[in-house]
C-alpha positions as CSV (number, residue, x, y, z in Angstrom):
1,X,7.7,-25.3,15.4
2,X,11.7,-24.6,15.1
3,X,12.7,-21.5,14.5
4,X,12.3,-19.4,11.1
5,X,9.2,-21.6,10.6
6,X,6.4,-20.2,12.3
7,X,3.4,-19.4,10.6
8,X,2.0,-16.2,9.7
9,X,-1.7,-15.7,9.9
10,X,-3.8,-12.2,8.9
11,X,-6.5,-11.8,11.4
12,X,-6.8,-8.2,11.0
13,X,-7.4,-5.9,7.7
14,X,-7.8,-2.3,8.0
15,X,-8.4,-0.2,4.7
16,X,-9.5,3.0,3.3
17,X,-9.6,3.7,-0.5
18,X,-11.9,6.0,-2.4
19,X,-14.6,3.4,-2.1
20,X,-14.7,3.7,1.4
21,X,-13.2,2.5,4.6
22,X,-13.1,-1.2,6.4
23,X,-12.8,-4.8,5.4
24,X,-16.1,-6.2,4.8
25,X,-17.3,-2.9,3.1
26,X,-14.2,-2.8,0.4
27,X,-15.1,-7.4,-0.4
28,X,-18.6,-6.3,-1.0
29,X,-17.8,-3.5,-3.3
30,X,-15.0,-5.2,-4.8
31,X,-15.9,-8.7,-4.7
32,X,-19.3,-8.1,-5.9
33,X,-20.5,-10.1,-9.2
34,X,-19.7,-6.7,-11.5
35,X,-16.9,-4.8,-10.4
36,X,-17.6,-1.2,-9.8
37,X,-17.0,2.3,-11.9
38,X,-13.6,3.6,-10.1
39,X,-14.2,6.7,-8.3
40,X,-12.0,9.1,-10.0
41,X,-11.6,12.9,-9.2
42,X,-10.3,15.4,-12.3
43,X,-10.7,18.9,-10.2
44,X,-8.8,18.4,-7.2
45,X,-4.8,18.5,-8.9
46,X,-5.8,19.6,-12.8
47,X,-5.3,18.7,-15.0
48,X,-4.3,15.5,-13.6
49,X,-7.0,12.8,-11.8
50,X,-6.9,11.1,-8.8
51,X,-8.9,8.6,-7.1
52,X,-9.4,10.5,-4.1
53,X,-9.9,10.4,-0.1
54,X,-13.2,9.5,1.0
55,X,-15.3,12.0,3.4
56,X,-13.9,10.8,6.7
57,X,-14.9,11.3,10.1
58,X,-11.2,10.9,11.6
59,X,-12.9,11.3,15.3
60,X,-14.3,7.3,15.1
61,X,-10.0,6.2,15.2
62,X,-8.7,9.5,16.5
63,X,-10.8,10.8,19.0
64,X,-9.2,13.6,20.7
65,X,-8.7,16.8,18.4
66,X,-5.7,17.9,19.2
67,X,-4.4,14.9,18.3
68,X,-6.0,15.3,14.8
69,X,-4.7,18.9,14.4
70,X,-0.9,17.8,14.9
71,X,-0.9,15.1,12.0
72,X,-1.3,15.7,8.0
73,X,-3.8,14.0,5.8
74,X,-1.6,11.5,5.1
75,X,-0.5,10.5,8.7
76,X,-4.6,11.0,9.7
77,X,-5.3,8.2,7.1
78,X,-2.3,5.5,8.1
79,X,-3.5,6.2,12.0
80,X,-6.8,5.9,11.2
81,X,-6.3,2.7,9.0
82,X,-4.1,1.4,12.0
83,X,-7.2,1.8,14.2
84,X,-9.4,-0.3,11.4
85,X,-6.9,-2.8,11.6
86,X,-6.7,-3.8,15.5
87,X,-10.6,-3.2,15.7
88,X,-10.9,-5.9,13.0
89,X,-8.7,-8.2,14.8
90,X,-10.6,-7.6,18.5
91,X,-7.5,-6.3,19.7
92,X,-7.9,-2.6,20.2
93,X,-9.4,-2.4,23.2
94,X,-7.4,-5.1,25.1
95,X,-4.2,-3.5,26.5
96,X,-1.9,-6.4,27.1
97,X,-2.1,-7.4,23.1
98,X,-1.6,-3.7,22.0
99,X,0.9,-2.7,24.7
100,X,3.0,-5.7,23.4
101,X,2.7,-5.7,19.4
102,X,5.3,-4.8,17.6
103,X,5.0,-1.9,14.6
104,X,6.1,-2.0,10.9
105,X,5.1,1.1,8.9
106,X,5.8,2.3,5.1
107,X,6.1,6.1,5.2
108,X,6.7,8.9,2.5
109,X,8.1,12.2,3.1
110,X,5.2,14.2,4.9
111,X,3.8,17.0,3.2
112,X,5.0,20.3,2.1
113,X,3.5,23.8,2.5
114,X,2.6,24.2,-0.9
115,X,1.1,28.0,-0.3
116,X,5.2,28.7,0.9
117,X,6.3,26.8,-1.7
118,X,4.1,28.8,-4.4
119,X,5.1,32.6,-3.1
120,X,9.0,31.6,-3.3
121,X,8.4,30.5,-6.6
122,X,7.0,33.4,-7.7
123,X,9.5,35.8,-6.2
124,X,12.2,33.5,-7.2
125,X,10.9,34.1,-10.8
126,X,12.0,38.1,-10.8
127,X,15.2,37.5,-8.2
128,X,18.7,38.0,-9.4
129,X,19.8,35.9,-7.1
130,X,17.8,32.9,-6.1
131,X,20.4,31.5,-3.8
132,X,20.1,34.0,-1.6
133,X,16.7,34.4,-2.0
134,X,16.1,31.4,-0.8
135,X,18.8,31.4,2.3
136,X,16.6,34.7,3.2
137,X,12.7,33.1,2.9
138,X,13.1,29.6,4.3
139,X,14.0,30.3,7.8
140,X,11.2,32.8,8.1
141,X,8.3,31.8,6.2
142,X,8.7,28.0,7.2
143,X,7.3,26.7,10.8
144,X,9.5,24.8,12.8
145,X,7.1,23.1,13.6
146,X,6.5,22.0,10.0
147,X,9.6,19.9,10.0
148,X,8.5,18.2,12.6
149,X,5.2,17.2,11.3
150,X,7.0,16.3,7.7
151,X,9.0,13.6,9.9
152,X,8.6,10.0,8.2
153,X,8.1,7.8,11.3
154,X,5.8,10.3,13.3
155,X,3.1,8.1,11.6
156,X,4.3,5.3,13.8
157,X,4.7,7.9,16.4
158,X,1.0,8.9,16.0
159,X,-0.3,5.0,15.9
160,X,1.9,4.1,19.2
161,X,-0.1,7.7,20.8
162,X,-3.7,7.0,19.6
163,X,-3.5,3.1,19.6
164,X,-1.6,2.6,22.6
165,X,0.8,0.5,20.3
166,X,4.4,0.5,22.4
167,X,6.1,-2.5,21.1
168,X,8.8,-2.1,19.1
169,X,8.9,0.2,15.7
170,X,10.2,1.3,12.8
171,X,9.7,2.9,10.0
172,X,10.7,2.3,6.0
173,X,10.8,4.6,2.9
174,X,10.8,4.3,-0.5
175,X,7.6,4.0,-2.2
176,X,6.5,0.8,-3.3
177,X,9.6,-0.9,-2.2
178,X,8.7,0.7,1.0
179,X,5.6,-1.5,1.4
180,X,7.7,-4.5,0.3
181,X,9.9,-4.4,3.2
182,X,7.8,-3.7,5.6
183,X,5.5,-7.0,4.8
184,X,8.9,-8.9,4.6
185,X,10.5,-7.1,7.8
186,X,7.2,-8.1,9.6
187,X,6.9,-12.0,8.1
188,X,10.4,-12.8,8.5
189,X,10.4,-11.7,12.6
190,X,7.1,-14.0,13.0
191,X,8.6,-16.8,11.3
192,X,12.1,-16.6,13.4
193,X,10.0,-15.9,16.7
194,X,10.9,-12.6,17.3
195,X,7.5,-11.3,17.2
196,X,4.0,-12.9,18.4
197,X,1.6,-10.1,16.7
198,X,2.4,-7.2,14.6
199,X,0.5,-4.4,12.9
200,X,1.9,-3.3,9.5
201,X,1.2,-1.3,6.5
202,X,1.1,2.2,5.2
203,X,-0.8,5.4,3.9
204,X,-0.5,7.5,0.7
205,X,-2.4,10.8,0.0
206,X,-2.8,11.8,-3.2
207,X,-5.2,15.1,-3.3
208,X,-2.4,17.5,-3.2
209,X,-0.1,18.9,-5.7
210,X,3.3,18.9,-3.9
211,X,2.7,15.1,-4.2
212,X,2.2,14.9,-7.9
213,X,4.9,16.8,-8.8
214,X,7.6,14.5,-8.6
215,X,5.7,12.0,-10.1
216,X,5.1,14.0,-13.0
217,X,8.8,15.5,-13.0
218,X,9.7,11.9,-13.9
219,X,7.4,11.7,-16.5
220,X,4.8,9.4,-14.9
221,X,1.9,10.8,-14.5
222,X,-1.1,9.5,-16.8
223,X,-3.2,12.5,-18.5
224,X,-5.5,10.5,-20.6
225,X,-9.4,10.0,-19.6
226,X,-10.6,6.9,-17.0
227,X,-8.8,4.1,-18.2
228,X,-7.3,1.5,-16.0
229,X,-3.9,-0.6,-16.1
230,X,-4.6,-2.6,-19.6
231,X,-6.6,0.5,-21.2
232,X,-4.1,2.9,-20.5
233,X,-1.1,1.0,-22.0
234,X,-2.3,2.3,-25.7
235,X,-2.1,5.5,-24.9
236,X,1.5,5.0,-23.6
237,X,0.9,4.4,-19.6
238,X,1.1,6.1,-16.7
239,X,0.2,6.4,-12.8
240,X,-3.1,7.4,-11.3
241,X,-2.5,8.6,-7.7
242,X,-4.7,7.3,-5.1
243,X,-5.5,8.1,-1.8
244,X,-5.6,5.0,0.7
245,X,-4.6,3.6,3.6
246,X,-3.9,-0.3,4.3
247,X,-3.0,-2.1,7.5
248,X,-2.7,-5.3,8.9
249,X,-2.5,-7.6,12.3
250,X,-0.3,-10.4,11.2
251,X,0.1,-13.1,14.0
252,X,2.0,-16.1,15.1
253,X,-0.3,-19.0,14.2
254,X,-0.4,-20.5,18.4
255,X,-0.3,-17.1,19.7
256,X,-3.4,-16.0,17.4
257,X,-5.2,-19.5,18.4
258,X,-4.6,-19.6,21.9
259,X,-6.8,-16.3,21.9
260,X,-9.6,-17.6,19.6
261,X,-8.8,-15.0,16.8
262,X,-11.2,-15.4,13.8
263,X,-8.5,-15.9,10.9
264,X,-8.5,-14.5,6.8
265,X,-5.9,-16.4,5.3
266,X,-1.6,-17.2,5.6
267,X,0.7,-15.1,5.1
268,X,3.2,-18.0,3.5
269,X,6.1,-15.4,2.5
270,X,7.5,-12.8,0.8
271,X,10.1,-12.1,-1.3
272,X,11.9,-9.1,-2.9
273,X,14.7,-7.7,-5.1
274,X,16.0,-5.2,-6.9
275,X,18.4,-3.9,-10.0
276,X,17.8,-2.7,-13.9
277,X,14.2,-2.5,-15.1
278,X,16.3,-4.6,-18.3
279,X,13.8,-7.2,-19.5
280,X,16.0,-10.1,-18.9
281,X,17.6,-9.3,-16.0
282,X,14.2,-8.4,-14.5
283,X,12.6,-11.7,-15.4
284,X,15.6,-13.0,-13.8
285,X,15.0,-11.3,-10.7
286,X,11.4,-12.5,-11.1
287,X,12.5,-16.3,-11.3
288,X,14.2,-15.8,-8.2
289,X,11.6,-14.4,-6.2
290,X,9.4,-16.8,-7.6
291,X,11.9,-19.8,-6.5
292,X,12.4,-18.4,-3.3
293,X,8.8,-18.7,-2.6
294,X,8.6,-21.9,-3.6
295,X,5.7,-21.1,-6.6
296,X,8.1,-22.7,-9.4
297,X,6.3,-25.7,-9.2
298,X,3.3,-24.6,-7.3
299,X,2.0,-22.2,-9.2
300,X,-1.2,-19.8,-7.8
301,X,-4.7,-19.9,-8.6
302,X,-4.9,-16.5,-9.4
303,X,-2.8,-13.0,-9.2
304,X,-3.8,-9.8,-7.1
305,X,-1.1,-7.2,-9.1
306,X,-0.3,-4.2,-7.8
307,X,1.1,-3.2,-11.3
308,X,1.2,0.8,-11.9
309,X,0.4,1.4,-15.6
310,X,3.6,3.0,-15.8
311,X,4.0,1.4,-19.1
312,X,7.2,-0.1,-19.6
313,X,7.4,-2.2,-16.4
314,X,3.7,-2.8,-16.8
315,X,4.5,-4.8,-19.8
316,X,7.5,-6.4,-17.8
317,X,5.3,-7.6,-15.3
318,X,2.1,-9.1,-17.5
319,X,4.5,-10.7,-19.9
320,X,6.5,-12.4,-17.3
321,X,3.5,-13.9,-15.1
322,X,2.0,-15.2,-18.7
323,X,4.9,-16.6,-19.5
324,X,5.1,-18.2,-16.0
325,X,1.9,-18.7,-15.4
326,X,0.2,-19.5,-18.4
327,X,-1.8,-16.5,-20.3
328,X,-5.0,-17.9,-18.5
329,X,-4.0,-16.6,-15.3
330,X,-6.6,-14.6,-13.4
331,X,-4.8,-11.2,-12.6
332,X,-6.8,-8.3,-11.1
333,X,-4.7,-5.3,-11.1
334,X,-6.2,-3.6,-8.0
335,X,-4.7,-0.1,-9.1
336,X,-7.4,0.3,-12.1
337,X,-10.4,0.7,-9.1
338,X,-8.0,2.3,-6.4
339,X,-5.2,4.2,-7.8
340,X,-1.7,3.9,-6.8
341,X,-0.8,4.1,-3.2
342,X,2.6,3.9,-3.2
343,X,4.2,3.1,0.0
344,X,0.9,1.3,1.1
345,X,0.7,-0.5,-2.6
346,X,1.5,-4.5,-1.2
347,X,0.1,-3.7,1.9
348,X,-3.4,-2.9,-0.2
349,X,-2.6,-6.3,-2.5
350,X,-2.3,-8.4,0.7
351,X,-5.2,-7.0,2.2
352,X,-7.4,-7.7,-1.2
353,X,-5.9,-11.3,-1.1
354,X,-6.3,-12.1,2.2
355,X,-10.9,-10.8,1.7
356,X,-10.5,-13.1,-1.1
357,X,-9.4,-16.1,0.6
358,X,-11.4,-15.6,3.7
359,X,-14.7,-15.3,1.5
360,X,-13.9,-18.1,-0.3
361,X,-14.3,-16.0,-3.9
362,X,-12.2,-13.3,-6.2
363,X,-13.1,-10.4,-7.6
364,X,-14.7,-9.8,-11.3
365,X,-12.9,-8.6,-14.3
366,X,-11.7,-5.2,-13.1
367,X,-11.3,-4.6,-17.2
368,X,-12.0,-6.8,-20.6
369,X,-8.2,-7.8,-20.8
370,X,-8.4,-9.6,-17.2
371,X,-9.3,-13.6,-17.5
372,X,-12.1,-14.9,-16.0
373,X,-12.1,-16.1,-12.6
374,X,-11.1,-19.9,-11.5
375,X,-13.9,-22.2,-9.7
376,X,-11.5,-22.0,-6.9
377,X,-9.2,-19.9,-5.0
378,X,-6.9,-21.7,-2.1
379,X,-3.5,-19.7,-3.2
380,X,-2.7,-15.9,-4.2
381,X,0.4,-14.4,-5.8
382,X,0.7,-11.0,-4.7
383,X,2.4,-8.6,-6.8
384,X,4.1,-5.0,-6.5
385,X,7.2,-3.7,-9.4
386,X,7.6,-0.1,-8.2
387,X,7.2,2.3,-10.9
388,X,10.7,3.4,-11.3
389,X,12.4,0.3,-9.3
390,X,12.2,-2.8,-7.0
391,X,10.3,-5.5,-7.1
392,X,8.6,-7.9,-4.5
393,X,5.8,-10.7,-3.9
394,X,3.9,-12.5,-1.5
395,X,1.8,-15.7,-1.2
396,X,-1.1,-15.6,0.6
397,X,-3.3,-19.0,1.4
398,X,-5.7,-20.7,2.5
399,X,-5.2,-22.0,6.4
């Protein structure tokens, strides 16, 4: 093939949600013939839920302690996930393929000591000066070490230690658009030959405060009961946190079949953008992704959306793929069952596509405003509009 046109299998899906962990577990719970009652948590972060991290035996991906007692939940769950991932694809124990693959990974900002963070609250409350307060606590009551473990790419870090993954890396942030790139990062350096195999994705947990806070700071938390994406929309919208990990071996198509890989679907493209959550010049931004990956005249059998429930863009998305799409169009917005992962948001989407295709099915109505499903399913639009900016898609297909 010439360059820029090489094609992008997925023959490995690692995932954890609240469900559970691993590929085939997550199609049968998902992609049964009723879809399931989201697991949802209301104690852990009162008064607002969560769907939250399965119980998780980290020493079947991270087997030596000391190893587990250096990372936070968060970087736990994306190595772990990692681990799913080259398992699935029969790569992890064969040196020469993980020695060689390349590393893409959507990170967030680590996690904060949230019992340091409460105790210079409350003495900041009675200080007269706060300032210096603060110039006074912070070097002392803060481990150095905790800046370390708060660094974004020491999940990639962690993955290259356990997983023995020492080809190239790096690392992107910025929530959902965070996930974007990294997809589009990895897809684009298949297709131009730069890369043979690469494992990419990203983790999210969502059981802690200091993680909520922002969210809610912004005004986008959800505090009403269980509802998912459509329900919650009434009641003016909102995110539900949740806990998960997705990653995934993406391969050159003659590199994964010169080594007999068993194959879920193609990874055709993906495309991204961002500017002004202003209706028309979002939809704009929407035609353009949607030209770029070639879907204006091609449209897909169905919709995996990784839409928020944060209301307005919600509404931004739905409206714009009826319009496009027709108001028939099956779309399963994967958030009602699993929360929002942030960084790891399209990586999750992908990975749901990609069961999908490889089993030859969908998935039921995840709610009563959700069509029903098509006979068929040979072509997936992928969806993910960050809940306070960017946008992106993929296409994943039948090979």
């Amino acid at each position: 093939m010439t360059a820029n046109n090489h094609e992008v299998w997925i023959t490995g899906v690692g995932i954890v949600s609240c469900f559970g962990e691993g590929a085939e577990h997550h199609w049968k719970v998902l992609g049964a013939d009723k879809a399931p009652k989201p697991i949802i948590d209301n104690e852990i972060v009162k008064p607002y839920s969560v769907h939250p991290l399965p119980e998780m035996d980290w020493s079947l991906q991270i087997p030596r302690r000391g190893d587990q007692r250096q990372m936070e939940n968060w970087q736990r769950l994306g190595t772990y996930t990692a681990g799913l991932a080259l398992e699935d694809a029969g790569m992890k124990e064969i040196e020469e393929l993980v020695s060689s693959m390349d590393l893409v990974v959507a990170a967030g900002g680590g996690e904060r000591d949230v019992e340091t963070d409460n105790a210079i609250m409350r003495d900041a409350i009675a200080a007269n000066d706060r300032e210096k307060l603060l110039l006074e606590r912070l070097p002392s009551d803060l481990r150095p070490t905790l800046f370390l473990a708060q660094l974004s790419n020491l999940l990639a870090g962690n993955i290259s230690i356990v997983h023995k993954v020492t080809g190239s890396s790096r690392t992107y942030m910025g929530e959902e658009t965070a996930g974007i790139t990294s997809i589009e990062n990895a897809v684009s350096r298949i297709k131009s030959g730069q890369s043979t195999h690469l494992l990419v994705g990203g983790s999210y947990n969502a059981d802690r405060p200091d993680a909520l806070l922002p969210h809610e700071l912004g005004h986008h938390l959800y505090r009403g009961g269980d509802a998912g994406i459509h329900g919650r929309q009434a009641d003016g919208g909102g995110l539900r946190m949740g806990s998960a990990g997705a990653f995934l071996v993406l391969e050159e198509a003659e590199h994964a079949r010169k080594r007999g890989a068993k194959v879920y679907a193609k990874l055709t493209g993906v495309a991204s953008d961002l500017g002004s959550r202003d209706a028309e010049k979002t939809f704009t931004r929407l035609d353009g992704i949607v030209e770029r990956l070639g879907l204006s005249d091609n449209a897909p059998d169905a919709v995996i959306s990784g839409a928020t429930g944060v209301r307005d863009v919600t509404k931004l998305e739905f409206d714009y793929l009826n319009e496009k799409f027709g108001s028939d169009i099956a779309t399963r917005a994967f958030n009602t069952q699993i929360g929002t992962p942030l960084e790891a948001n399209l990586p999750a989407g992908v990975a749901f596509a990609a069961l999908a295709i490889k089993n030859s099915g969908f998935y039921p109505q995840f709610e009563k405003e959700e069509k029903a499903s098509p006979s068929s399913v040979n072509r997936i639009l992928v969806t993910s509009l960050g809940h306070v900016c960017g946008e992106g898609m993929a296409v994943v297909e039948t090979v």
